[in-house]
N, C-alpha and C positions, 0 to 999 in steps of 0.2 A: 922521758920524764924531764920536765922543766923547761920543756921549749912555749915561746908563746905563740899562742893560735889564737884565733876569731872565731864565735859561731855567727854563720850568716842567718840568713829568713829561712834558707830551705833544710830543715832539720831529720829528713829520715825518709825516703822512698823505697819501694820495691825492690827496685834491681830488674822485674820478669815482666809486668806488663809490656803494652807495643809501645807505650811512651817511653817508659826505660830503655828497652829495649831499640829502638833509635833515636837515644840522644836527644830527647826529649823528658828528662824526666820531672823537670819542672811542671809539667802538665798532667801530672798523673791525678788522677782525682781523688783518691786519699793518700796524698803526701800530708807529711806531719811537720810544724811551724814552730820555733821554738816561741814560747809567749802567746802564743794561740792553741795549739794543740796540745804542745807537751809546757813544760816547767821551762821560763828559761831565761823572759824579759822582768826588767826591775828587780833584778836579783843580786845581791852580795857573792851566790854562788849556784853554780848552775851544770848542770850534768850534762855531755853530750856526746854523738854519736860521733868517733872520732872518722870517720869516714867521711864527714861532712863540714869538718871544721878545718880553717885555713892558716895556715905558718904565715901570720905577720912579717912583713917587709923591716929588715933592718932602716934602722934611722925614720920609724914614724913611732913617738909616744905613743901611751895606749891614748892617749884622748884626740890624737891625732889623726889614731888607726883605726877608732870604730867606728867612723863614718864610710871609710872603703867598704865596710861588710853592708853596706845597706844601699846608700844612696849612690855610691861608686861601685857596687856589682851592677843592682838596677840599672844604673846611667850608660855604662858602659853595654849591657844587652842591647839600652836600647840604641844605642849608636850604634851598635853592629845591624839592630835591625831597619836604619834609616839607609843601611848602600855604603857606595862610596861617593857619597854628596857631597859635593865641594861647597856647595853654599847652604849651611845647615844653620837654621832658624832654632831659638832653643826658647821656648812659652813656659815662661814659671822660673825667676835666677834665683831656685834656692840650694839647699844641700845638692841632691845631684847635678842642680844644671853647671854649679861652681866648680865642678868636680870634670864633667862630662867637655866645657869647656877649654878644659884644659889640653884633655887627651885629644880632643878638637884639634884645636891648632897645631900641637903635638905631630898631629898625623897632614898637615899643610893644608888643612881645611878652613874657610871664611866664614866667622862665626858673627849670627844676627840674635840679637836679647829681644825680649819682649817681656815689659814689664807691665806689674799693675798700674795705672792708671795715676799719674803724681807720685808714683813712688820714685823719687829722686836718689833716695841710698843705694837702691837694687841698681838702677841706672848707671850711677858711678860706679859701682861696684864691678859689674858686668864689661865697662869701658878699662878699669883698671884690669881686668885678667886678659883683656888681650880682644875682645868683640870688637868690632869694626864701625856697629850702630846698636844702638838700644832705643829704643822706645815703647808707646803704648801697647798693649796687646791687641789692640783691634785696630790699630793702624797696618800702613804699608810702609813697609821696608824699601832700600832704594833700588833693590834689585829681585828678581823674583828668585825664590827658594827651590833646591834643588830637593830637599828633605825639612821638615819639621819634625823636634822632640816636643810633646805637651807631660809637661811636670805638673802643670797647675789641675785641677779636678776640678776642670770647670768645662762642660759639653761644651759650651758656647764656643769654644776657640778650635773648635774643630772646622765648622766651617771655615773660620777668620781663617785660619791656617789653609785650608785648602783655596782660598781666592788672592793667596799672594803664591802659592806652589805652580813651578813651574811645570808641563804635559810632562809625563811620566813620572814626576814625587810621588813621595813618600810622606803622610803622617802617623806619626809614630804617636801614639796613646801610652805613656809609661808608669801610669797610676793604678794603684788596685781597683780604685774606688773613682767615679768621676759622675760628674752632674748627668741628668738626661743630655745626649745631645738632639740639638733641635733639627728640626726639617731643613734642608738645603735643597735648591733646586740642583738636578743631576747634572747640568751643566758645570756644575764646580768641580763633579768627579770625573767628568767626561774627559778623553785625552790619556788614557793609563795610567790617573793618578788613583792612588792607593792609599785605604787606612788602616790599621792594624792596632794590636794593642800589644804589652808584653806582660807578660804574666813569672813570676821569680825569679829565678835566675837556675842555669845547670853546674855542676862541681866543676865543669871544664869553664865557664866562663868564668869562676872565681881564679880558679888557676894561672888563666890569660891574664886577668887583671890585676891579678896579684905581682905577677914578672912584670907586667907595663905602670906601673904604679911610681914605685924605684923610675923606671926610664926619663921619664917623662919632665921633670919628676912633681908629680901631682904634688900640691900645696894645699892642703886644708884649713880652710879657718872656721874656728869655732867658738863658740859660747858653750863654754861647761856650767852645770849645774848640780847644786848636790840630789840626792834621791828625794830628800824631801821639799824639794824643791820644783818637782816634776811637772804639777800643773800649770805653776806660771811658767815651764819651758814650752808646752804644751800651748798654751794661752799667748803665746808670743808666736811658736811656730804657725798656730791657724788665722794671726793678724798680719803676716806675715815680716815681721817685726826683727827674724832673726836674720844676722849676716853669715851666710856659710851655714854652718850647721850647730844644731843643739846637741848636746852631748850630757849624758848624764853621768855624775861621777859619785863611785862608791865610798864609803867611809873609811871600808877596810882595806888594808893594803899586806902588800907580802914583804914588805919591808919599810924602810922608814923614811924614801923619797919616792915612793912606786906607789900611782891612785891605778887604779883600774876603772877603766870606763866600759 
């Protein structure tokens, strides 16, 4: 009683199937979603399976800390599933990539930004946490890429990513949701490079990421919003407008200096 926790994306599995049952339980095909499946997003208050929910790291606010339960479990999967790429490319500087970035270099890795096209904030931004280069998303980097993360939901950068990856990469697809990707001639994948995607996240990744959070120690920057305020957060995050992440914040609190996000 009284401790504070996070609910993440992944809100309630089997336990029995062969995906649970190795450590895979993100994949199970009726897992249940807080906010999609069950009761849980845009809420003042919200019910969950305590099995699945995560003890918040001392010294992050709540508006600080609800970004780890999304765009920093996600980010973090997918850098586990990019290797141990020393030169990792990161397509899309938003919530997770500022996040993912961090734990990047964190762990002595050379980190390349790819941004939208003129977007000069994301640019600086991506230069300010510690990136080595940032530029367009369909350009070339100064060096070829050992791994690519794609944040952005846009197919097209799947190729672009594989023609600056170096023979045996890695791109990492870490979007629910992303454009068609287009045709590539095989030549791009020829040489053992690989693409994959990742799909939620497992209660052991949040656990990992929860201890490496504190270490590191990841910095979140945010734009809060109140609830009803949601759509222009919404409307900002798909012009891609926001710095760090969008956060929305509740009216009611548990005391009289405590928002919940």
């Amino acid at each position: 009683m009284g401790a504070r926790v996070g609910v993440p994306w992944l809100g309630w599995t089997c336990g029995e199937c062969r995906y649970c049952r190795s450590g895979r339980e993100n994949l199970r095909d009726r897992a249940r979603f807080p906010g999609y499946d069950v009761d849980g997003g845009y809420a003042e208050y919200a019910a969950a399976d305590e099995r699945f929910a995560f003890a918040v790291p001392e010294g992050y606010p709540d508006v600080q800390a609800a970004p780890l339960l999304c765009a920093g479990l996600i980010g973090h999967r997918a850098l586990a599933m990019a290797g141990d790429a020393a030169r990792l490319g990161l397509y899309g500087f938003g919530a997770a990539a500022h996040i993912v970035c961090q734990v990047a270099l964190h762990e002595g890795r050379r980190v390349f930004a790819f941004v939208r096209g003129g977007d000069d904030a994301a640019r600086e931004f991506a230069l300010e946490l510690g990136a080595e280069w940032a530029g367009d998303s369909l350009s070339a980097p100064p060096e070829e890429l050992d791994a690519a993360i794609i944040f952005a939901p846009a197919g097209e950068l799947v190729p672009a990513a594989l023609r600056v990856l170096a023979k045996g990469g890695t791109v990492v697809c870490a979007g629910i949701h992303m454009s068609d990707i287009p045709s590539f001639p095989y030549e791009l994948l020829w040489g053992e490079r690989v693409v994959r995607s990742v799909a939620n996240l497992t209660r052991a990744d949040g656990d990992r990421f929860m201890r490496l959070a504190p270490e590191v120690p990841v910095k979140i920057e945010v734009e809060p919003y109140p609830l009803e305020r949601a759509g222009e957060a919404l409307d900002r995050l798909r012009s891609g407008r926001v710095r760090g992440a969008a956060v929305l914040v509740m009216d009611r609190t548990s005391g009289p200096d405590e928002e919940h996000a």
